[in-house]
C-alpha positions in Angstrom: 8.3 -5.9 -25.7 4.4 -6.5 -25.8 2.7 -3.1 -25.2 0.4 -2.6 -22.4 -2.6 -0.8 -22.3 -3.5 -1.3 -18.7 -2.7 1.5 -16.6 0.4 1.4 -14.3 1.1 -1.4 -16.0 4.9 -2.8 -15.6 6.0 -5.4 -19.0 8.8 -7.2 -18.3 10.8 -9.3 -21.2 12.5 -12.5 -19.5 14.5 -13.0 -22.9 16.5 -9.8 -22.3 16.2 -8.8 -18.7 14.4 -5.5 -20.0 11.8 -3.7 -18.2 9.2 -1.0 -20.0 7.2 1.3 -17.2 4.5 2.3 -19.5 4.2 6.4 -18.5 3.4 5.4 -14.6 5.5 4.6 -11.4 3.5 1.2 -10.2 2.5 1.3 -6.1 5.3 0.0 -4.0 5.0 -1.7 -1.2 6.3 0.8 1.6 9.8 0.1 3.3 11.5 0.0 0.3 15.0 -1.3 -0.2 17.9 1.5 0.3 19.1 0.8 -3.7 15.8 2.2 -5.0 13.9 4.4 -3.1 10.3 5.1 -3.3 8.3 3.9 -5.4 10.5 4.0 -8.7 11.2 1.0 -10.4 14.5 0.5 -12.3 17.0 -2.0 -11.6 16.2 -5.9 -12.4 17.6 -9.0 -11.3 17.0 -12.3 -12.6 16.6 -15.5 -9.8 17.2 -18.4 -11.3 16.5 -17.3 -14.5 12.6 -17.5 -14.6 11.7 -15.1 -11.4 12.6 -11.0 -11.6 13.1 -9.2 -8.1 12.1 -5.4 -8.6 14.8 -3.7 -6.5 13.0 -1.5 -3.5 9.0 -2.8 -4.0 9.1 -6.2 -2.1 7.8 -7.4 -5.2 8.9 -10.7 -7.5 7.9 -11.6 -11.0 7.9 -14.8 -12.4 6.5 -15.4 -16.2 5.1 -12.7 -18.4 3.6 -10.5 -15.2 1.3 -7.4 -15.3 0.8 -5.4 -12.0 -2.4 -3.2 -12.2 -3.2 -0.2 -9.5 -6.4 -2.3 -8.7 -7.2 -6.2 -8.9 -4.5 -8.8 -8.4 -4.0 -9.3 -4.7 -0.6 -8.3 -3.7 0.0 -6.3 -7.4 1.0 -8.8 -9.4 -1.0 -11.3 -11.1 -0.1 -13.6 -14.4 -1.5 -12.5 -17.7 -2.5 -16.0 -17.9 -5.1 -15.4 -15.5 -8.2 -13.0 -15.6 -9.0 -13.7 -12.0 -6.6 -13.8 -9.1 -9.0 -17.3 -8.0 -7.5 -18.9 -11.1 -5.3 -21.5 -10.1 -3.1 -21.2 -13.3 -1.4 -18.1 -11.0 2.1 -19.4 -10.3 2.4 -17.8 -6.7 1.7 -14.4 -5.1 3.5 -12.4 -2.4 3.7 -11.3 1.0 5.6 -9.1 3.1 5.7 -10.0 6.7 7.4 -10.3 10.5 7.9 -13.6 12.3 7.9 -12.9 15.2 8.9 -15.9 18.0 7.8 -16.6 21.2 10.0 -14.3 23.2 8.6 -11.6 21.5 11.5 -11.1 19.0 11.3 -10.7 14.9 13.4 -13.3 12.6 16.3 -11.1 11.7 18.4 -11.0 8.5 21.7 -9.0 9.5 24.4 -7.5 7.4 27.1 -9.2 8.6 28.0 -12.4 7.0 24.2 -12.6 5.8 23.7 -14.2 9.7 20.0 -14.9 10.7 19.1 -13.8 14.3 15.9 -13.3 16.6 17.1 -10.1 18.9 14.6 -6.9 17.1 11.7 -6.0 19.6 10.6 -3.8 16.5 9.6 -4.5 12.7 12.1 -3.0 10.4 13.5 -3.4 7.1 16.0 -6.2 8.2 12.8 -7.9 9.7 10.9 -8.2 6.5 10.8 -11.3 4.9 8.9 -12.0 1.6 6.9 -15.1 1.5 6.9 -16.4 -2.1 4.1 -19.0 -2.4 5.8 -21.2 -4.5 2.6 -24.0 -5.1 0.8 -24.9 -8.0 -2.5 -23.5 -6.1 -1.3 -20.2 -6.3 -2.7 -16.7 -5.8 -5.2 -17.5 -3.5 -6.5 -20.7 -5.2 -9.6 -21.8 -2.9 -8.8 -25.4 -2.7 -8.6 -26.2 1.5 -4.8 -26.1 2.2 -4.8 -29.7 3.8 -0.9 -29.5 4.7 1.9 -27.1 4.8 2.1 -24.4 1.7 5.1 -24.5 0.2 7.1 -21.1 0.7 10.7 -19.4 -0.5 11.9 -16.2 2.4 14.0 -13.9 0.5 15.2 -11.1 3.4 15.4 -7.6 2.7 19.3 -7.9 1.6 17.5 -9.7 -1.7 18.8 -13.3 0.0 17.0 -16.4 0.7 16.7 -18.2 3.7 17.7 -21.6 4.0 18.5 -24.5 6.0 21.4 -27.4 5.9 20.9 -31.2 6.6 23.3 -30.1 9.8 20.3 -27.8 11.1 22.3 -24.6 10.5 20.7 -21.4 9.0 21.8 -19.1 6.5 20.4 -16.0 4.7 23.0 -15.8 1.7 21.6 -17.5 -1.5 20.9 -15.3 -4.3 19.2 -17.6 -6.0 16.9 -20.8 -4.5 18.3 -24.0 -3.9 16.4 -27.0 -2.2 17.5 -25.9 1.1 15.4 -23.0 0.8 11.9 -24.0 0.4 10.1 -24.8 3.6 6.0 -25.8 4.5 4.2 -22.8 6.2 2.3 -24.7 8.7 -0.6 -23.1 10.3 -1.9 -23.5 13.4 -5.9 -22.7 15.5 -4.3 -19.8 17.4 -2.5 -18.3 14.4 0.8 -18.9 14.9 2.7 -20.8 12.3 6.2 -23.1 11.8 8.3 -23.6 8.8 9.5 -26.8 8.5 12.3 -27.5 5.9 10.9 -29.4 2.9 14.3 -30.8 2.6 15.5 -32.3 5.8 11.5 -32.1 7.5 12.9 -30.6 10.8 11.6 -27.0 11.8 12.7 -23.4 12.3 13.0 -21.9 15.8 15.5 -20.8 18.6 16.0 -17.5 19.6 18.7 -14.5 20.0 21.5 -15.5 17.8 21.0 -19.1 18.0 18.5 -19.8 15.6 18.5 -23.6 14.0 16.3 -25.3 12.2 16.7 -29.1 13.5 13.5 -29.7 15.4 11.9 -32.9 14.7 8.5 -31.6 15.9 6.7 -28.0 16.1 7.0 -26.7 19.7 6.5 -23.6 21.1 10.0 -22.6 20.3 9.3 -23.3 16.6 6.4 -20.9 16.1 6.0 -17.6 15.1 3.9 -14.8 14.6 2.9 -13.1 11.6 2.9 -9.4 11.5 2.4 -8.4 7.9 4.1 -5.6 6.5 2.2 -4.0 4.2 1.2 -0.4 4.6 -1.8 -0.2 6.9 -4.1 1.7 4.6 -5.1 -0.7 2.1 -8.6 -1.4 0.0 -10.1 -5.4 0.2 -11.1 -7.3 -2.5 -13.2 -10.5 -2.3 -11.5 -12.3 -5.3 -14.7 -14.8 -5.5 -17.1 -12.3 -6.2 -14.3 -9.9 -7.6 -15.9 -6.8 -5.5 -14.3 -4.3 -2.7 -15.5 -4.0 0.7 -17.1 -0.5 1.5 -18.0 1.1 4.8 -21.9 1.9 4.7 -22.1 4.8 6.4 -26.2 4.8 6.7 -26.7 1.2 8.2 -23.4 1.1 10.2 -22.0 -2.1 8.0 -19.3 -2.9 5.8 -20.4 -4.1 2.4 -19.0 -6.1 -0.6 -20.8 -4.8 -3.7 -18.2 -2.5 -5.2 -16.6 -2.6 -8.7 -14.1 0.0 -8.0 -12.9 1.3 -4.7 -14.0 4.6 -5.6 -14.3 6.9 -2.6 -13.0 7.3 1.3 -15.7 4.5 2.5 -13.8 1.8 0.7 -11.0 3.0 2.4 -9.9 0.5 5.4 -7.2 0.4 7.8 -5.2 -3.0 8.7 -4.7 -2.9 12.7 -1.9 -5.1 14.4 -2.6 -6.0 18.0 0.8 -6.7 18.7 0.1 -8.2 22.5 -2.7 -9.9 21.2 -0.8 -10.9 17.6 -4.4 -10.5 16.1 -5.7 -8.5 13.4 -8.8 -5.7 13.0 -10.5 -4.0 9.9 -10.7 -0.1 10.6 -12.7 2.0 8.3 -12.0 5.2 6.9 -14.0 7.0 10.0 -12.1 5.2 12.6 -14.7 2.1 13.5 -13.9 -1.5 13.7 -15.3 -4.3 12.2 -16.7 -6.7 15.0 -17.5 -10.0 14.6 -21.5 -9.6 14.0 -21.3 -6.8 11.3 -21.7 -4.2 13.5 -18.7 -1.1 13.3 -17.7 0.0 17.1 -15.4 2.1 18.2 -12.0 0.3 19.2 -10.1 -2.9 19.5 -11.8 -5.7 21.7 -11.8 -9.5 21.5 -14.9 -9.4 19.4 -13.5 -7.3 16.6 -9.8 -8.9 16.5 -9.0 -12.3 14.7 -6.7 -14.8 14.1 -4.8 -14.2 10.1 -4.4 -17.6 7.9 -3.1 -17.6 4.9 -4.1 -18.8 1.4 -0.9 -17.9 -1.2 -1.2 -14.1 -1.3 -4.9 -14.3 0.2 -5.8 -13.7 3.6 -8.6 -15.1 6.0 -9.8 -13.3 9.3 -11.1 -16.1 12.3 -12.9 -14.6 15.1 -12.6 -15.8 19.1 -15.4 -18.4 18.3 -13.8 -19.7 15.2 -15.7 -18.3 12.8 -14.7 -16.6 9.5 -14.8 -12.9 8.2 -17.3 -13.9 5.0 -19.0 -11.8 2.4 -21.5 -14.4 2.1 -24.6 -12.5 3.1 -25.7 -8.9 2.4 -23.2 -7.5 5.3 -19.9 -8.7 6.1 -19.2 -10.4 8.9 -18.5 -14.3 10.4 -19.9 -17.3 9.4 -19.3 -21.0 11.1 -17.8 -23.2 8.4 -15.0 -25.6 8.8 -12.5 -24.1 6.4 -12.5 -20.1 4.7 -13.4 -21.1 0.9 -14.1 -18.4 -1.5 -16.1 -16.1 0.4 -13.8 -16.1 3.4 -10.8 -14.9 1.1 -9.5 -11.4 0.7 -7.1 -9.5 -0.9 -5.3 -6.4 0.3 -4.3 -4.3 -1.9 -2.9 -0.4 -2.2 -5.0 2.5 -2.7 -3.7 5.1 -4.6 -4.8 8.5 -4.2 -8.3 9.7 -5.2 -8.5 13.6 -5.9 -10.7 16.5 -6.6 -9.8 19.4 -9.0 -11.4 22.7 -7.7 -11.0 25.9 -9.3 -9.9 28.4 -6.6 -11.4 31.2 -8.3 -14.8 30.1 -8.3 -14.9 27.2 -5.8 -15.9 24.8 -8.7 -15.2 21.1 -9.2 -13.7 19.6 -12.7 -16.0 17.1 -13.5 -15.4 14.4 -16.1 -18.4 12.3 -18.3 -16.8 9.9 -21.1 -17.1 11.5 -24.5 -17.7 15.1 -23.5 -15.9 18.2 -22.7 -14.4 18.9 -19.5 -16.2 21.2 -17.2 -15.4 23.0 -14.0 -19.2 23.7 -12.8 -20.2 21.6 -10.4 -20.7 22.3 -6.6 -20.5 19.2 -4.9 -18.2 15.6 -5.0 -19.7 12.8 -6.5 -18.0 10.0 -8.5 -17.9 12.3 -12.1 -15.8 14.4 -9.6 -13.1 12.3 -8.0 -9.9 11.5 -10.1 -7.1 8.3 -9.7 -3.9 10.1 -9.4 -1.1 8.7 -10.9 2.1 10.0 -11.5 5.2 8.8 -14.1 8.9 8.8 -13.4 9.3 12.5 -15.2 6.7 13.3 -12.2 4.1 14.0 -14.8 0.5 13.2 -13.3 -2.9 12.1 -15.4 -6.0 11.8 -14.0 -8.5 8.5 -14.2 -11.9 9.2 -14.0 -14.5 7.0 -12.7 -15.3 5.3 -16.1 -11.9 4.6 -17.0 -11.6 8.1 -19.3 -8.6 10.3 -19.1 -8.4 14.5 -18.6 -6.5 14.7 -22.3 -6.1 17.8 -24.1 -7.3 18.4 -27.6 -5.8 20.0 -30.9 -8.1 22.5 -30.4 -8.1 24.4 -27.2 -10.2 22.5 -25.2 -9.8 19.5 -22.8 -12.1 16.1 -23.3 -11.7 12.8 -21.8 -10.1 10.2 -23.7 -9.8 6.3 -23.0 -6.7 5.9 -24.4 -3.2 6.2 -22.0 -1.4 8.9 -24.5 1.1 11.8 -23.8 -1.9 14.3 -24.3 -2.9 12.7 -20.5 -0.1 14.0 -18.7 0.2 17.3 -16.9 3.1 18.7 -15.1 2.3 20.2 -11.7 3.2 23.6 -10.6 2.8 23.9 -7.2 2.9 27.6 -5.4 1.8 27.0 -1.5 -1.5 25.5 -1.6 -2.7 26.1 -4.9 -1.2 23.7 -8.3 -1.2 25.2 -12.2 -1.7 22.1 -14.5 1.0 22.6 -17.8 0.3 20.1 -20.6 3.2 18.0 -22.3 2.6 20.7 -25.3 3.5 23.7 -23.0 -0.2 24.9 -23.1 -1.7 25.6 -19.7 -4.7 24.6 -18.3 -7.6 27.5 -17.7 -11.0 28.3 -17.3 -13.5 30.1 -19.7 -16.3 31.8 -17.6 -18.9 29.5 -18.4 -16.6 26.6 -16.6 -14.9 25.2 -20.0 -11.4 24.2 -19.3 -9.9 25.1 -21.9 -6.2 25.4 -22.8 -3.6 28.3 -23.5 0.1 29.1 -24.9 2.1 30.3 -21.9 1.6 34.0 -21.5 -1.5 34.4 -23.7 -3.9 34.7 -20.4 -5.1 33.8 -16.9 -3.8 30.1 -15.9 -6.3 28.9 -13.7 -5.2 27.9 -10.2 -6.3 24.5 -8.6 -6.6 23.0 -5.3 -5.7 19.6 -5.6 -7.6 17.6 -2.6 -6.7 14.5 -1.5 -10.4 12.7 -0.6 -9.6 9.2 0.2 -7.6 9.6 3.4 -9.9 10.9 6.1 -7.3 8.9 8.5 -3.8 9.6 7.4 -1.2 6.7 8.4 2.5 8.2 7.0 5.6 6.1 6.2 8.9 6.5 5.1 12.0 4.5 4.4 13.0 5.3 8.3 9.7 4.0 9.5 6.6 5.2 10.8 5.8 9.0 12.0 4.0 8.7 15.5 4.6 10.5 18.6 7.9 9.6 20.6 6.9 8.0 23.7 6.3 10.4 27.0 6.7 13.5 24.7 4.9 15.8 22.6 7.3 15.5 19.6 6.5 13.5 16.2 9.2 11.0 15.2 9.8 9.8 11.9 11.6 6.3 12.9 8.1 4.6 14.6 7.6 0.9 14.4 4.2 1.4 14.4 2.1 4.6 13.7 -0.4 6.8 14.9 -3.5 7.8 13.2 -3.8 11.3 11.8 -7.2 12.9 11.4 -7.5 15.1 8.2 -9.1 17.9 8.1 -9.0 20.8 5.0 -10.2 24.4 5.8 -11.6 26.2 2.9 -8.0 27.8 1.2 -6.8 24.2 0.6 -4.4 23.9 3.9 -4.6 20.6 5.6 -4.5 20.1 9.5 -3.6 17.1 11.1 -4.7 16.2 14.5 -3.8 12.7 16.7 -6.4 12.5 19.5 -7.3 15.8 20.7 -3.8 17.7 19.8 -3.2 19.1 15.9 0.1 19.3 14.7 2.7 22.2 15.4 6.4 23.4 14.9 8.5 24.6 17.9 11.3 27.4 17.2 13.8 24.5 16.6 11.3 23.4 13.4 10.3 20.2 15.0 6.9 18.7 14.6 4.8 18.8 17.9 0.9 17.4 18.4 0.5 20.1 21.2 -2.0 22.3 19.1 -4.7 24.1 19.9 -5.6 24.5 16.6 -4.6 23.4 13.1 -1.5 25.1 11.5 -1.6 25.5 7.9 0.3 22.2 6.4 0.2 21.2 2.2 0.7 18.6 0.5 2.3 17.8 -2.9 2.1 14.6 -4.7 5.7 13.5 -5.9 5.2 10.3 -6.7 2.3 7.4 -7.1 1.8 6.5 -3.4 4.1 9.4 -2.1 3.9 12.7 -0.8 5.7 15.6 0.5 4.4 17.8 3.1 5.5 21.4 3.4 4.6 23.0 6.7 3.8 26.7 7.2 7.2 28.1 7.5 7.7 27.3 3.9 9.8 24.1 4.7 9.5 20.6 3.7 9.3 17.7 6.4 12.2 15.4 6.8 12.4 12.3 8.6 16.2 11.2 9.6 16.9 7.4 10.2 17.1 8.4 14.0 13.8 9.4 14.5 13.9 13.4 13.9 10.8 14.6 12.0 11.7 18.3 11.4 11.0 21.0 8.7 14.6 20.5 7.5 15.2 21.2 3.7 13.3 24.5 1.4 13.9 21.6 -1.7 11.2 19.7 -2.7 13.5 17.3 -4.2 15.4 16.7 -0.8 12.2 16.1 1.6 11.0 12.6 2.9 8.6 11.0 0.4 6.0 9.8 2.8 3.8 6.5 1.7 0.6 7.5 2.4 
């Protein structure tokens, strides 16, 4: 198996079905499937012995594939191709809801693999993943004169498909030619899937769904709701830079190598009345049409989604496209969404700061030099990529690409190479985290703000806050859904098709508070979460995963969220609490 040296990277050997996780768990797409939970990657099936289905990531690999924590669209790009505009890509991926015109998703049920249209909700057994199967590819910026070419494989790991008879089934493990159909897209943003075989389209409704129109009528088209987790960065793959929120003009900007920071941070809001889209930034604004941010959903700051392979394209109410064009994003009038019209979303892992709770000091990490802890203030030297591997060992990537990495000697220097000196198990105790190297040395602090490390026992391990910085709006998933408020009550839920924003908010001990609206999170005597505060209760948060978190609320418990919608302090184990995407 080749090695990898990209970070997070994921190898994958087609010969013998193996698959290498080099040190890290790779970002999952949230919802994941119930035989692999989380973010974890293990299981591997081949599809007709060419493409690899990663069990629990809505994710599907075809050729020698690489998936990188930033770049490459959805997460997975060929190695073939140093941009994700390249059209040597062989396809990309999407997660998404169809929804049809009586306001009902496409459904892929259980029972005899049936297909049906009765969900008024987006679920796991709504998801479908488009596979672009055309030789364009991931985004390739060619106009998309007809239909793109598409396989739906459900969340039961089955692919759609479609008789000469008109009948529809959802039980194919592997594609046949009943199975690939032409996404059509259409000026309102709707779109029908015609059967490539047999040319007629899908549509119906409740549980008699067909595919035997001749032409594309209302009844045949649908509604994309992507499933993705809301909280996403955007790439423009043309000018291979992230959009950032510029906080002193009031516009959103595309000149970023990295999305370093809370204001590349945005937030992908479904209208679902509307079936349109918005950008949100990290401080709540939306992107309207003429650059400007304002502060909620209106017809000038929704559009219209079309789809490029695994690229999107944003069309405002007077037709024009979301561009990054000029120096502010915003919409241009041009027939058809080339290069500068394209985005990608992709995830954003966590950014953190290391501050030393007994002098209030930040770690703070410059390639080639020792790591110090002496700094006052966040800037870029001071914020850290979290990752974590499946042992649940984390390692830190700074800014420039260097590592935290301990040295034979007793100090810590940044490296640029991914080795087991990187990794760090974390000890939490309430707020506060102790960083033990892979040696068994632990991590401390000389007075002059060295870090430097020591044998267990041999003196003072230094205590850490660990602060999450890139989520100044906190959106929380888990396998049972989104946690929002349960509708006419005070009381959190953990089963929500759709979620409600939390505002963070970290006093000086390291406690976080979360507030929706004007109302902070609570517990009531029965341990169930409540938004009816006053003010904030004392909430922490530990990382347990790339992507996922547990929360421990002030009575010493960890959150839960059961498949019927309670969201309660329900386990003292770590191991047993909900792993929230966040």
């Amino acid at each position: 198996m080749e090695h990898c040296k990209e970070i997070g990277s994921v190898c994958l050997s087609l010969g013998s079905l193996e698959l290498g996780v080099m040190g890290l768990t790779p970002l999952a797409w949230p919802l994941a499937g119930k035989d692999m939970p989380g973010p974890e990657l293990g299981r591997v099936s081949a599809v007709e012995g060419r493409s690899l289905w990663l069990p629990g990531t809505h994710c599907c690999v075809r050729g020698h594939a690489v998936l990188h924590p930033y770049g490459g669209g959805q997460g997975v790009r060929s190695r073939s191709s140093v941009s994700p505009m390249a059209a040597s890509t062989e396809f990309s991926l999407l997660p998404c809801g169809f929804i049809n015109a009586a306001n009902r998703y496409l459904s892929a049920e259980p029972f005899r693999f049936q297909v049906m249209a009765t969900s008024s909700v987006l679920r796991p057994s709504q998801i479908w993943t488009l596979s672009f199967t055309s030789a364009q590819g991931a985004g390739a910026a060619r106009p998309v004169e007809g239909g793109q070419p598409v396989h739906l494989l459900s969340s039961l790991k089955r692919f759609l498909a479609a008789d000469a008879n008109g009948k529809v089934t959802c039980k194919q493990e592997s594609p046949n030619s009943g199975c690939l159909f032409l996404l059509w897209q259409y000026p309102d943003g709707k779109v029908s899937l015609q059967c490539e075989a047999t040319k007629r389209y899908l549509g119906g409704a409740e549980d008699n769904i067909t595919c035997f129109a001749q032409a594309a009528s209302e009844g045949e088209k649908w509604s994309l709701h992507l499933a993705l987790h809301p909280t996403m960065h955007v790439q423009s793959p043309g000018k291979q830079r992230y959009l950032r929120c510029d906080t002193q003009t009031g516009r959103v900007r595309c000149d970023r190598d990295l999305p370093w920071g809370a204001d590349a941070i945005f937030t992908l809001h479904f209208d679902l009345k509307e079936k349109k889209y918005g950008l949100r930034s990290g401080a709540g604004s939306m992107l309207a049409a003429d650059g400007s941010l304002v502060d909620g959903p209106s017809a000038h700051s929704l559009y219209t989604l079309e789809l490029q392979g695994g690229l999107v394209a944003l069309r405002d109410v007077d037709g024009k496209y979301l561009t990054d064009r000029e120096s502010a994003v915003k919409t241009f009038k041009i027939d058809r969404p080339g290069h500068d019209e394209l985005f990608a979303l992709e995830p954003s892992p966590a950014l953190v700061s290391l501050r030393t709770f007994s002098s209030g000091r930040y770690v703070c990490c410059r390639p080639g030099a020792d790591v110090y802890a002496n700094t006052m203030s966040v800037g870029n030297t001071e914020l850290f990529q979290l990752l974590l591997n499946d042992a649940k060992q984390a390692c830190f990537r700074s800014f420039s690409g260097a590592y935290l990495a301990t040295s034979p000697s007793d100090g810590m220097v940044s490296c640029t190479n991914q080795s087991k000196q990187v990794w760090f198990e974390l000890q939490y105790k309430e707020q506060q985290v102790t960083l033990k190297a892979v040696d068994g040395r632990y991590v401390a602090l000389r007075p002059n703000g060295q870090i430097l490390l020591l044998p267990e026992g041999a003196g003072k391990k230094e205590k850490f806050l660990l602060l999450l910085v890139n989520r100044p709006q906190l959106i929380l998933q888990s396998e049972a859904g989104f946690v929002g408020r349960s509708p006419g009550t005070q009381r959190l839920d953990g089963n929500r098709p759709a979620p409600d924003v939390n505002t963070v908010t970290l006093n000086e001990d390291g406690f976080y508070h979360f507030r929706i609206a004007n109302k902070y999170w609570s517990i009531d005597k029965n341990g169930l979460i409540m938004v009816n505060g006053d003010q904030g209760s004392n909430f922490t948060l530990q990382f347990v995963a790339s992507g996922c978190l547990a929360i421990k609320a002030p009575n010493n418990k960890y959150l839960v969220a059961e498949g019927g919608g309670r969201l309660w302090t329900g386990t003292t184990d770590v191991g047993a609490a909900t792993r929230f995407h966040f």
